[in-house]
PQR file of N, CA, C, O and H, with PARSE charges and radii, in Angstrom:
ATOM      1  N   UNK A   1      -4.317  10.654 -21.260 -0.4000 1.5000
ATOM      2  CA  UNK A   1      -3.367   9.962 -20.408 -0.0000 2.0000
ATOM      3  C   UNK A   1      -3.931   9.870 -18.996  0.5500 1.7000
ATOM      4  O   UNK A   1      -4.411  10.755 -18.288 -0.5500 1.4000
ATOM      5  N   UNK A   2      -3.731   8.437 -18.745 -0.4000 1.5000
ATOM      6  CA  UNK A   2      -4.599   8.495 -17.377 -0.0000 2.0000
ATOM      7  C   UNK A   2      -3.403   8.659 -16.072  0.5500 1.7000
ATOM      8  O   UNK A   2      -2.326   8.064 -16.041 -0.5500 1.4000
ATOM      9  H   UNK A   2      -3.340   7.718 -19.320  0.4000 1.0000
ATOM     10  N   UNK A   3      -3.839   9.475 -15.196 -0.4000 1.5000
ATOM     11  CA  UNK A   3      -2.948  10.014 -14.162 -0.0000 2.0000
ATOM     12  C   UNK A   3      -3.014   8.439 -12.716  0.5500 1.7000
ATOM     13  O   UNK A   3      -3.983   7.959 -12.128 -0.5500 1.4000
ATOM     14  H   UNK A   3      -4.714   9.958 -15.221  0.4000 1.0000
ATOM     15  N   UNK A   4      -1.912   8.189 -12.659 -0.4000 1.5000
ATOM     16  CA  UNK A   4      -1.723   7.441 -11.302 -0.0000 2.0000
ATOM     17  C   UNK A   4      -2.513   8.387  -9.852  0.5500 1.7000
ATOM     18  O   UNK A   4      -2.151   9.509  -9.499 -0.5500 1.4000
ATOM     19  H   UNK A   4      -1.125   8.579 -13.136  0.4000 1.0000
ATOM     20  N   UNK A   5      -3.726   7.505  -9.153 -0.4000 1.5000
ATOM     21  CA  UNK A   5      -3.711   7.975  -7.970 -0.0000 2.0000
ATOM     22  C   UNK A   5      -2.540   7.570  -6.938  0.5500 1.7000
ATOM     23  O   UNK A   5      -1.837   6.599  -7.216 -0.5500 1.4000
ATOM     24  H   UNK A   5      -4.020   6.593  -9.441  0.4000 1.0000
ATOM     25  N   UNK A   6      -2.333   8.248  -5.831 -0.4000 1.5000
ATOM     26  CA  UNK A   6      -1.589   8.469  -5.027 -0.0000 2.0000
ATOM     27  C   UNK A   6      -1.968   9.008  -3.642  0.5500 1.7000
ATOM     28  O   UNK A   6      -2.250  10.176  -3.375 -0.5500 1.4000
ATOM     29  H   UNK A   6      -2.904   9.037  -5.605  0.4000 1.0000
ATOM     30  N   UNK A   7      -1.919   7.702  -2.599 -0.4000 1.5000
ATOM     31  CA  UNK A   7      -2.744   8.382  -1.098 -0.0000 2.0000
ATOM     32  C   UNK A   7      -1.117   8.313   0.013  0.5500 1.7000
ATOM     33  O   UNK A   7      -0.180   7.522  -0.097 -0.5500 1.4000
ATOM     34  H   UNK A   7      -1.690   6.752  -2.815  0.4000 1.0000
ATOM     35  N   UNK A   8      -1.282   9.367   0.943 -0.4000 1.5000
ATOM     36  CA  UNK A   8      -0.276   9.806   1.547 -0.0000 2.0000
ATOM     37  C   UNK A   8      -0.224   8.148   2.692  0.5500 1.7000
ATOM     38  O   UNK A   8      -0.954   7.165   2.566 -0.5500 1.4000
ATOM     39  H   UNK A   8      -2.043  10.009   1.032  0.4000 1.0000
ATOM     40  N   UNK A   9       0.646   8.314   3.501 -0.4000 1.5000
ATOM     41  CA  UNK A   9       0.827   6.516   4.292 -0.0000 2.0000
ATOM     42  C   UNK A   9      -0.537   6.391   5.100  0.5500 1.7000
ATOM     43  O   UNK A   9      -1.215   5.374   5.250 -0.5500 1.4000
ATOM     44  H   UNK A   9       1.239   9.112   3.604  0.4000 1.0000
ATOM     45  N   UNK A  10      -0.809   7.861   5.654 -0.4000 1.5000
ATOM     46  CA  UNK A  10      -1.858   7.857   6.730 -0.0000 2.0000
ATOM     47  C   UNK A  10      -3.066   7.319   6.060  0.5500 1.7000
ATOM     48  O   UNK A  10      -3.666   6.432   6.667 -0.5500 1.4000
ATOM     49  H   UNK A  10      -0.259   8.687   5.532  0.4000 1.0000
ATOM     50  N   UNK A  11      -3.565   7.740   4.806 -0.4000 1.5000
ATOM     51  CA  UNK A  11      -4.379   7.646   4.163 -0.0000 2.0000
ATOM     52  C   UNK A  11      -4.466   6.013   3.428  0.5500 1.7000
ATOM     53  O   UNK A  11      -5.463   5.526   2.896 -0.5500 1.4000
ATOM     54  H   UNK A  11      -3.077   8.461   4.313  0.4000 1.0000
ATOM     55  N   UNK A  12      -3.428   5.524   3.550 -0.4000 1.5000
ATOM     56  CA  UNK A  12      -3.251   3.988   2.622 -0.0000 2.0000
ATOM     57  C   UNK A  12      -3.448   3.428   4.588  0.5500 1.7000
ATOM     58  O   UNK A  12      -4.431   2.721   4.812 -0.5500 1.4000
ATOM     59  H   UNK A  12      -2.619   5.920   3.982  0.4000 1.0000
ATOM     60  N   UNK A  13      -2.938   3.623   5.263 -0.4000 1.5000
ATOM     61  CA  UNK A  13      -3.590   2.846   6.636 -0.0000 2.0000
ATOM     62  C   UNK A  13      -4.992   2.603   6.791  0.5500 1.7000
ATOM     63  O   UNK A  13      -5.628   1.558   6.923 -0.5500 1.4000
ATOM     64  H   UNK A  13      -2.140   4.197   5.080  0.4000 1.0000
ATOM     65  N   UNK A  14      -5.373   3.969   6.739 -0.4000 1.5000
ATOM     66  CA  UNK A  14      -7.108   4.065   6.964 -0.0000 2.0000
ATOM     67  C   UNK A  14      -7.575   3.185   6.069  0.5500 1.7000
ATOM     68  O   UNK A  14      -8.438   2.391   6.444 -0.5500 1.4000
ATOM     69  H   UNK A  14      -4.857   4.819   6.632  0.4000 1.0000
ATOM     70  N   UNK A  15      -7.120   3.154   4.772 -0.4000 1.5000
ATOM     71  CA  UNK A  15      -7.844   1.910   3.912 -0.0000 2.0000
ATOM     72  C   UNK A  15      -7.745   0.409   3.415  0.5500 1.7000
ATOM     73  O   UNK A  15      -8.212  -0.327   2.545 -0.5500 1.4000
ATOM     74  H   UNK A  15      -6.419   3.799   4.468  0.4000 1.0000
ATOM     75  N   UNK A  16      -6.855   0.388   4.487 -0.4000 1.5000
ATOM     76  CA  UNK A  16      -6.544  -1.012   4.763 -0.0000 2.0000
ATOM     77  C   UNK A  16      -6.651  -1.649   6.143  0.5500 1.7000
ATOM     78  O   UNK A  16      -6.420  -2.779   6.574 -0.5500 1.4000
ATOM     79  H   UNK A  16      -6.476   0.986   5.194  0.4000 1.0000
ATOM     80  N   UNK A  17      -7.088  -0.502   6.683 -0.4000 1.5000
ATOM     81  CA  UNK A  17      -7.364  -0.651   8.115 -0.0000 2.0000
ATOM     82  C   UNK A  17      -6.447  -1.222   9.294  0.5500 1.7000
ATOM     83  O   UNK A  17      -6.900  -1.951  10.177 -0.5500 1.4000
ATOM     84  H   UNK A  17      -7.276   0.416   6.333  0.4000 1.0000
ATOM     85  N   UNK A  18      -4.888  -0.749   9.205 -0.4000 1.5000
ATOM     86  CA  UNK A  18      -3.834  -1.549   9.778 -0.0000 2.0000
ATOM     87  C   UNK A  18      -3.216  -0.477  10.423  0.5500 1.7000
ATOM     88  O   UNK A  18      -3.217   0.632   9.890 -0.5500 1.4000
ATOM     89  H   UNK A  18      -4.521  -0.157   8.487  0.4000 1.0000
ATOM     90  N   UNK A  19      -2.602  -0.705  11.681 -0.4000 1.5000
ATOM     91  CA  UNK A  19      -1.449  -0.285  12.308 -0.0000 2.0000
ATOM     92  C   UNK A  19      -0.404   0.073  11.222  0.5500 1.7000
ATOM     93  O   UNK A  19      -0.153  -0.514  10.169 -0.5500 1.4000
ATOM     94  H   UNK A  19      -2.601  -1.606  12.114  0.4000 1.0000
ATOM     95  N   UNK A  20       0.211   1.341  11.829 -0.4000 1.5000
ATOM     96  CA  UNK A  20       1.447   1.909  11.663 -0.0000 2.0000
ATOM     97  C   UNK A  20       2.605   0.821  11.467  0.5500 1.7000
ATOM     98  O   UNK A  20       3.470   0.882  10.594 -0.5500 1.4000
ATOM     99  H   UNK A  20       0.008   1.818  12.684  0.4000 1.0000
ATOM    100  N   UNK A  21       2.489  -0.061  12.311 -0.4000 1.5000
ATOM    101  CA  UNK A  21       3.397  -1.219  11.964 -0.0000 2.0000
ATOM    102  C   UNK A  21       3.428  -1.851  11.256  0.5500 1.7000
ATOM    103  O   UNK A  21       4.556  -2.147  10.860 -0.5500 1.4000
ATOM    104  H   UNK A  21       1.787  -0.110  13.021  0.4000 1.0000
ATOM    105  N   UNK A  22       2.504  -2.362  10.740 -0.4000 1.5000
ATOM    106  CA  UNK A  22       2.076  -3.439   9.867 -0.0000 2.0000
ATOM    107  C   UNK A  22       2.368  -2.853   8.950  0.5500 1.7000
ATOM    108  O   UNK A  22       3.403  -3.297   8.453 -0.5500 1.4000
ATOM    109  H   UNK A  22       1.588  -2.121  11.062  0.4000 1.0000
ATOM    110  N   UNK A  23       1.700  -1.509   8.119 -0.4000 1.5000
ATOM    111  CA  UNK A  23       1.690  -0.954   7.234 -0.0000 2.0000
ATOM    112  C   UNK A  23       3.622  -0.891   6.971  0.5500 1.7000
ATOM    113  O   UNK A  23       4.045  -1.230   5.866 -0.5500 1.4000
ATOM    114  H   UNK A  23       0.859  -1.148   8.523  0.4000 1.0000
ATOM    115  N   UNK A  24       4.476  -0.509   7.907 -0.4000 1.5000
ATOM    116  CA  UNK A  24       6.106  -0.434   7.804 -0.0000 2.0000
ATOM    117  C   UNK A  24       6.268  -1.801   7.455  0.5500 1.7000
ATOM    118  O   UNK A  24       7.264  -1.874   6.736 -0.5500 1.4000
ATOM    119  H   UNK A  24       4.133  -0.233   8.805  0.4000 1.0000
ATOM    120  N   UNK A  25       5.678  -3.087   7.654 -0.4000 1.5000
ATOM    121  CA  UNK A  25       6.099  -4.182   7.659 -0.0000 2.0000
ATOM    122  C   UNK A  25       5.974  -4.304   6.568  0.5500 1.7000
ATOM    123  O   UNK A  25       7.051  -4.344   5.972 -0.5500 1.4000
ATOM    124  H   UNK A  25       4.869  -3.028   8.238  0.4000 1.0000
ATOM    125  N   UNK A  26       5.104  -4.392   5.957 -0.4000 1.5000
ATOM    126  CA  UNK A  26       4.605  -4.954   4.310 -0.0000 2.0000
ATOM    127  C   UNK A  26       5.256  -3.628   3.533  0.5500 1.7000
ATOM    128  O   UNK A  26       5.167  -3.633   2.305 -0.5500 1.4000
ATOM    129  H   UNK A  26       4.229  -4.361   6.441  0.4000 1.0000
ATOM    130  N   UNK A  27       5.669  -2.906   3.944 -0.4000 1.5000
ATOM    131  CA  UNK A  27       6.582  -2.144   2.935 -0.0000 2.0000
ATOM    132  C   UNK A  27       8.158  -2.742   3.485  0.5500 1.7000
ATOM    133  O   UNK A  27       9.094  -2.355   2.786 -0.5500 1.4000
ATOM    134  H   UNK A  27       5.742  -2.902   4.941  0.4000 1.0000
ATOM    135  N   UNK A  28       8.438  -3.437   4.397 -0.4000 1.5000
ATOM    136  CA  UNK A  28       9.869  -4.091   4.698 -0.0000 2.0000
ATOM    137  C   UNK A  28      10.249  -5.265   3.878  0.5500 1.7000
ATOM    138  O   UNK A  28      11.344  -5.710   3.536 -0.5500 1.4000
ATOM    139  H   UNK A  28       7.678  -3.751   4.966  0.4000 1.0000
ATOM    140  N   UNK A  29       8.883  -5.681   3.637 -0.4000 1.5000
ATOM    141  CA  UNK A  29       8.815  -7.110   2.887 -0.0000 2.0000
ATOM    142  C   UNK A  29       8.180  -7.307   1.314  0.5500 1.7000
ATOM    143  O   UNK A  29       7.759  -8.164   0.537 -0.5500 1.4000
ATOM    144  H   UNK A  29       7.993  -5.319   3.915  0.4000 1.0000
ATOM    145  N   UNK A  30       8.432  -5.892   1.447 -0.4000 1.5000
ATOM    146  CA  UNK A  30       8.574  -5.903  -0.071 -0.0000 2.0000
ATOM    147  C   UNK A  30       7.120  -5.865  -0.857  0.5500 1.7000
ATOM    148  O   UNK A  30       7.118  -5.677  -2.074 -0.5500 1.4000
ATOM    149  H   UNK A  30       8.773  -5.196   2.079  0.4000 1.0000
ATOM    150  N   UNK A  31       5.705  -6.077  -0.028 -0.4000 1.5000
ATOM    151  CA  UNK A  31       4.917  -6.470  -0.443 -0.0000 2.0000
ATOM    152  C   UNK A  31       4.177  -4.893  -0.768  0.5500 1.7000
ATOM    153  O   UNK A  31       2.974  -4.980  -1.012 -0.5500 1.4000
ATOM    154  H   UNK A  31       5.707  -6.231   0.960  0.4000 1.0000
ATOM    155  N   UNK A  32       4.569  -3.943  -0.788 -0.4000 1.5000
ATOM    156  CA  UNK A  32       4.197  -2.373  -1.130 -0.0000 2.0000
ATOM    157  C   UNK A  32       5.245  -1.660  -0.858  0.5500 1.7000
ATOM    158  O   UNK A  32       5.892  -1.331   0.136 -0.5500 1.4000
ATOM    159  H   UNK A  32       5.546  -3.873  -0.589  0.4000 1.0000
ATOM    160  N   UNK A  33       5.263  -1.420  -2.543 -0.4000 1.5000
ATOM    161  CA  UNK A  33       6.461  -0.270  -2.493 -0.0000 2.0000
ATOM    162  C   UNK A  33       6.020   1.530  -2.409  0.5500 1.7000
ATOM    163  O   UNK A  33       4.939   2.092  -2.587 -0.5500 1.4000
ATOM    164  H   UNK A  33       4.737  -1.687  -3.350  0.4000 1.0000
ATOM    165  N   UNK A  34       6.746   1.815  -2.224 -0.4000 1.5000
ATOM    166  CA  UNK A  34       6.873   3.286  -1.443 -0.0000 2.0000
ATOM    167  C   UNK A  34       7.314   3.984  -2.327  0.5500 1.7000
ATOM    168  O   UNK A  34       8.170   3.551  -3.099 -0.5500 1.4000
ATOM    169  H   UNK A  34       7.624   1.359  -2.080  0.4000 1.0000
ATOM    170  N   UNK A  35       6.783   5.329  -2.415 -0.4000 1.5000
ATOM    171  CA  UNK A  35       7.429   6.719  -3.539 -0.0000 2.0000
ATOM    172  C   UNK A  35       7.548   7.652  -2.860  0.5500 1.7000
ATOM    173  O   UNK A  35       6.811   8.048  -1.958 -0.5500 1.4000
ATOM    174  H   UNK A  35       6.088   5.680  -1.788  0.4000 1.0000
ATOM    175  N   UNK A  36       8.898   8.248  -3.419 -0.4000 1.5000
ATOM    176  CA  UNK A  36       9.055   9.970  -2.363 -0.0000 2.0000
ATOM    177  C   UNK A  36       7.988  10.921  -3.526  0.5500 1.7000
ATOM    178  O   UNK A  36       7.799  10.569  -4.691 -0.5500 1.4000
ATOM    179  H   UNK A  36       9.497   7.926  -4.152  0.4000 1.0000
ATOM    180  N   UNK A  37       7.356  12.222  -2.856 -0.4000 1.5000
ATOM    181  CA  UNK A  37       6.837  12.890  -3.584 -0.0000 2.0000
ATOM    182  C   UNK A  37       7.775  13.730  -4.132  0.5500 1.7000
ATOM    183  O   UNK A  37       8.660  14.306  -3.499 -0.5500 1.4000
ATOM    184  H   UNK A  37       7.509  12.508  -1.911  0.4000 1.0000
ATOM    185  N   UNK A  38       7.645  13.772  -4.896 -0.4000 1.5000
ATOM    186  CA  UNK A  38       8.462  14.651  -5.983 -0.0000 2.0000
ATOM    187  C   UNK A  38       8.747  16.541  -5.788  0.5500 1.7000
ATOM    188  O   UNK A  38       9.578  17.335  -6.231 -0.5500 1.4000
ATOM    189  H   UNK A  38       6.926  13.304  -5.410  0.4000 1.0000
ATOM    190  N   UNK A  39       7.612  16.624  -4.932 -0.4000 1.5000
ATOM    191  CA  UNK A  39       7.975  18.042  -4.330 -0.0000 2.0000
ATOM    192  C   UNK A  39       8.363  18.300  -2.924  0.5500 1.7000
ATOM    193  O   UNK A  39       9.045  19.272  -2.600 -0.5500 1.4000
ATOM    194  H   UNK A  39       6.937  15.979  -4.573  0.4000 1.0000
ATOM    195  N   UNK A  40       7.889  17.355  -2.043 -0.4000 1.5000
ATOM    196  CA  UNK A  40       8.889  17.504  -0.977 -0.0000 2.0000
ATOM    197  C   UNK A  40       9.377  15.629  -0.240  0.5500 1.7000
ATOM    198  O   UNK A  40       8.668  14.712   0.173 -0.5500 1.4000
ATOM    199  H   UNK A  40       7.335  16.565  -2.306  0.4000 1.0000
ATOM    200  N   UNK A  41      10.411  15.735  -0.342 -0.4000 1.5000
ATOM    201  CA  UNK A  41      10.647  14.161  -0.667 -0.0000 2.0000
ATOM    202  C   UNK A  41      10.645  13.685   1.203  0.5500 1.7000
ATOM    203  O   UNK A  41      11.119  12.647   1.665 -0.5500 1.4000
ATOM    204  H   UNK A  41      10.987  16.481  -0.678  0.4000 1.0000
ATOM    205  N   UNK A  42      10.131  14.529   1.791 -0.4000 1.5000
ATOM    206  CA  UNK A  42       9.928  13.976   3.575 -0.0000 2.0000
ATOM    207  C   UNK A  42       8.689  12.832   3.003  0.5500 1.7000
ATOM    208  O   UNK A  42       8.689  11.608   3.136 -0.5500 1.4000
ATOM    209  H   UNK A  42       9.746  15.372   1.416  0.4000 1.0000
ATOM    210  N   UNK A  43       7.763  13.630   2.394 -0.4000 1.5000
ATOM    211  CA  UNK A  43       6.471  12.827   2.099 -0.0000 2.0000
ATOM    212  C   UNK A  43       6.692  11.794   0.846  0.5500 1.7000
ATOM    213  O   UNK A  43       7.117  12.042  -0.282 -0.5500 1.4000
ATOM    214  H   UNK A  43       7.763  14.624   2.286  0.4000 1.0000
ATOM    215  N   UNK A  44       6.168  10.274   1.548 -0.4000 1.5000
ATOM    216  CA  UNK A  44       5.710   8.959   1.457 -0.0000 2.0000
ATOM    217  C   UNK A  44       4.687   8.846   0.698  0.5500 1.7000
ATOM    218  O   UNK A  44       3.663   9.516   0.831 -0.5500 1.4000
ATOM    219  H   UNK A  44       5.823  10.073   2.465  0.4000 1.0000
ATOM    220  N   UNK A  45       4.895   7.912  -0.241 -0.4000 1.5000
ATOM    221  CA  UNK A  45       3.552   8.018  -1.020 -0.0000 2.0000
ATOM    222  C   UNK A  45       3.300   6.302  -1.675  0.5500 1.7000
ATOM    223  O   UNK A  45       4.177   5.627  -2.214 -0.5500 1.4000
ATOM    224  H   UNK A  45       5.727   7.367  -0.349  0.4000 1.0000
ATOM    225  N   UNK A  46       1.848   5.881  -1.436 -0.4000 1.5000
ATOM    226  CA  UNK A  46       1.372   4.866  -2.354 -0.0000 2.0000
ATOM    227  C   UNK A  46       1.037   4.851  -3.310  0.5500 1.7000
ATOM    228  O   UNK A  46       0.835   5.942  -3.844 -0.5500 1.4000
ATOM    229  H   UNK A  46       1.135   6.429  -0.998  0.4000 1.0000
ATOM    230  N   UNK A  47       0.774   3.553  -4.109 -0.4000 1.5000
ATOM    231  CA  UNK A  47      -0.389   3.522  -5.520 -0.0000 2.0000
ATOM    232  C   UNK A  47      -1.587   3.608  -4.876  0.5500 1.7000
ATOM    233  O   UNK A  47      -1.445   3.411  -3.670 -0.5500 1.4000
ATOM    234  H   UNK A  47       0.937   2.667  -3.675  0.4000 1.0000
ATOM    235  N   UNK A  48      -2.388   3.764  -5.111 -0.4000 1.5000
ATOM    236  CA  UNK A  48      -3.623   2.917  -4.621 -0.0000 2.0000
ATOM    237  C   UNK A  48      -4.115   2.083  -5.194  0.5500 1.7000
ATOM    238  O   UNK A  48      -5.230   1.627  -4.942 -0.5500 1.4000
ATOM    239  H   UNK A  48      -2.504   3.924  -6.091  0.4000 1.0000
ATOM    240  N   UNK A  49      -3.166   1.623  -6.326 -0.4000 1.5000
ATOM    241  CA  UNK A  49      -3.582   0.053  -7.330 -0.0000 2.0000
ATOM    242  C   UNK A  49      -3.069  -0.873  -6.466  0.5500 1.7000
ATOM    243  O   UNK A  49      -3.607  -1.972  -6.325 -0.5500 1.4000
ATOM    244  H   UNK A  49      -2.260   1.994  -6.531  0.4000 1.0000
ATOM    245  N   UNK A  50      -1.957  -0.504  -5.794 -0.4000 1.5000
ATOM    246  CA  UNK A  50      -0.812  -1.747  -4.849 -0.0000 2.0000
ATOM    247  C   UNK A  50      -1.651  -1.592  -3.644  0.5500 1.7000
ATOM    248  O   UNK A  50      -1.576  -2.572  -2.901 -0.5500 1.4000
ATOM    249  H   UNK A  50      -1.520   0.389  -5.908  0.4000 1.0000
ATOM    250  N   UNK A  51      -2.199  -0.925  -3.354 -0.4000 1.5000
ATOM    251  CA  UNK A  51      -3.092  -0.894  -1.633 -0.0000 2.0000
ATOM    252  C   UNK A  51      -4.395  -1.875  -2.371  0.5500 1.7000
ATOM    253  O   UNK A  51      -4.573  -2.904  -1.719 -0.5500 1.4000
ATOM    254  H   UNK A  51      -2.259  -0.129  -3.957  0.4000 1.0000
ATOM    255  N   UNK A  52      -5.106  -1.777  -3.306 -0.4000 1.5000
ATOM    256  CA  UNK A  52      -6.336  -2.626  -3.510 -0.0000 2.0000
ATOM    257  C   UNK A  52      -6.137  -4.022  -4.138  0.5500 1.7000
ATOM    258  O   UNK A  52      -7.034  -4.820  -4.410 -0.5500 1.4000
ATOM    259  H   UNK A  52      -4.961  -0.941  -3.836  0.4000 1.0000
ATOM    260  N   UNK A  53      -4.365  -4.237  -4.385 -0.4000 1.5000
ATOM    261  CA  UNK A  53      -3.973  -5.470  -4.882 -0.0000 2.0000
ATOM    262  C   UNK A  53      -3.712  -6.314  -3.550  0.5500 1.7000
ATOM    263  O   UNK A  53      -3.460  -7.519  -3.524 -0.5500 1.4000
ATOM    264  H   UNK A  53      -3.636  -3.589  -4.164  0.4000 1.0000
ATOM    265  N   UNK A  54      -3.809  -5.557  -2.571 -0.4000 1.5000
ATOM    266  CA  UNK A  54      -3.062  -6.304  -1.461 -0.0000 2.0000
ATOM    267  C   UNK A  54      -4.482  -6.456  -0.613  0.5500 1.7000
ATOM    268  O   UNK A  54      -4.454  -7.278   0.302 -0.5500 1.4000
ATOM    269  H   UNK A  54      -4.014  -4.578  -2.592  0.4000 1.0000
ATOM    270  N   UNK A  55      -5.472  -5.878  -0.794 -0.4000 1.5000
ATOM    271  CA  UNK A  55      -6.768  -6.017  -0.135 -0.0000 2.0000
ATOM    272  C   UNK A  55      -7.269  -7.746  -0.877  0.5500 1.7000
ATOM    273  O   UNK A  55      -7.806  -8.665  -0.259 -0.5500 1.4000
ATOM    274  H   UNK A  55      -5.495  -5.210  -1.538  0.4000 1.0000
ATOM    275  N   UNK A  56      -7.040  -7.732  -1.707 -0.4000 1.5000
ATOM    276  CA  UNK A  56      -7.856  -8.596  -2.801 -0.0000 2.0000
ATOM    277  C   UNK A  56      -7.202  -9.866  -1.609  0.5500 1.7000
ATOM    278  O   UNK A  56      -6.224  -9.865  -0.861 -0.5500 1.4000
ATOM    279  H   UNK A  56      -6.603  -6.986  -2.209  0.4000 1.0000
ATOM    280  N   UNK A  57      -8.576 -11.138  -1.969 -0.4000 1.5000
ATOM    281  CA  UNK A  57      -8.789 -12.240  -1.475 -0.0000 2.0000
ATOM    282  C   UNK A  57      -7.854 -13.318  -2.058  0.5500 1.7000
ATOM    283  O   UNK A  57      -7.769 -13.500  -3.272 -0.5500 1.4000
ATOM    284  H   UNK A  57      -9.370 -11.139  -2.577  0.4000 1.0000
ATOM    285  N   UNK A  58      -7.328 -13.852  -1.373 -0.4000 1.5000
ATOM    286  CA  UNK A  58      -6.683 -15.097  -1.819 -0.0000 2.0000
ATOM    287  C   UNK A  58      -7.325 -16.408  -1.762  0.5500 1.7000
ATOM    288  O   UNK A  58      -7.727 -16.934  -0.724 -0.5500 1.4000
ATOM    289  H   UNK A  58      -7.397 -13.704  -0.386  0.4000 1.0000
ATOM    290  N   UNK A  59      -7.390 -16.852  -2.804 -0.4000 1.5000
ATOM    291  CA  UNK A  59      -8.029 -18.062  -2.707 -0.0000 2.0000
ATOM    292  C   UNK A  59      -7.143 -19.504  -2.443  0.5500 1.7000
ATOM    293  O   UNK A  59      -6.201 -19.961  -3.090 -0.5500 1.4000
ATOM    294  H   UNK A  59      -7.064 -16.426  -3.647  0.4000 1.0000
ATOM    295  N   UNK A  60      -8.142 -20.266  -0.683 -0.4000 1.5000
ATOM    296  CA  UNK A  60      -6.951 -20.930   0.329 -0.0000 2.0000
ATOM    297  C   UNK A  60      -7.055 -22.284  -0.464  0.5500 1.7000
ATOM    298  O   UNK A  60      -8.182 -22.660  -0.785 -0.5500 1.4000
ATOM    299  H   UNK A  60      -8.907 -19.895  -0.158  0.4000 1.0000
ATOM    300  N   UNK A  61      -6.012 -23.006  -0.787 -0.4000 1.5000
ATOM    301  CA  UNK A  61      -5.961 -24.369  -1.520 -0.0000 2.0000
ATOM    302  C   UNK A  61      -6.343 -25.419  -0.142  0.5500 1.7000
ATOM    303  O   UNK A  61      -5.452 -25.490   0.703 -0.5500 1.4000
ATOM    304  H   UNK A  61      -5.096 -22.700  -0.527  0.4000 1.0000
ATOM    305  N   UNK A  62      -7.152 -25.932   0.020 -0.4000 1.5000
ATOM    306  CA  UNK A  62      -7.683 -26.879   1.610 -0.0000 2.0000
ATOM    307  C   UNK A  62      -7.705 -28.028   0.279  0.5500 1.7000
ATOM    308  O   UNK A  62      -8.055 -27.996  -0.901 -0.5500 1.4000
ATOM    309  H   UNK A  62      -7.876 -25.875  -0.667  0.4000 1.0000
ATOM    310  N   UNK A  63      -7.112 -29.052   1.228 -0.4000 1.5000
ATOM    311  CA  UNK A  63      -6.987 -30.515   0.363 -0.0000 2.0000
ATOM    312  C   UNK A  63      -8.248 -31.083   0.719  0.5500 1.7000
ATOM    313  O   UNK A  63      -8.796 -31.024   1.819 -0.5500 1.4000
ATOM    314  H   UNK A  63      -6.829 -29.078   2.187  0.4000 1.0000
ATOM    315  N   UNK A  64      -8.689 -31.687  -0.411 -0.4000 1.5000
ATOM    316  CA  UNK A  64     -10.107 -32.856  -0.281 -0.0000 2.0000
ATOM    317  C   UNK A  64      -9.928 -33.895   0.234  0.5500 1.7000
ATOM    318  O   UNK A  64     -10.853 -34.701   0.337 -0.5500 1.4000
ATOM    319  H   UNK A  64      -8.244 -31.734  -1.306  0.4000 1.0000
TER
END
């Protein structure tokens, strides 16, 4: 059984390389959701599948 990684908020910033804000924003808007840890529920927690889904490139539709 493969175990979900899980990086604390500070740690999903550093690897996305964003402000404290930003990082609150895209969890306001829905675009990364948030987990309480299960042993002390102060602490915030990511996937790190949803932090490298949100890194990934979008490809821009420019009309010919």
């Amino acid at each position: 059984m493969q175990h979900e990684q899980f990086l604390n908020l500070k740690e999903a910033r550093q690897l996305l390389g964003v402000s404290r804000t930003k990082l609150w924003r895209l969890v306001k808007e829905r675009q990364l959701p948030i987990y309480h840890d299960p042993l002390n529920k102060r602490v915030r927690l990511v996937r790190r599948r949803d932090l490298e889904n949100l890194r990934r490139p979008i490809k821009e539709d420019r009309p010919e």
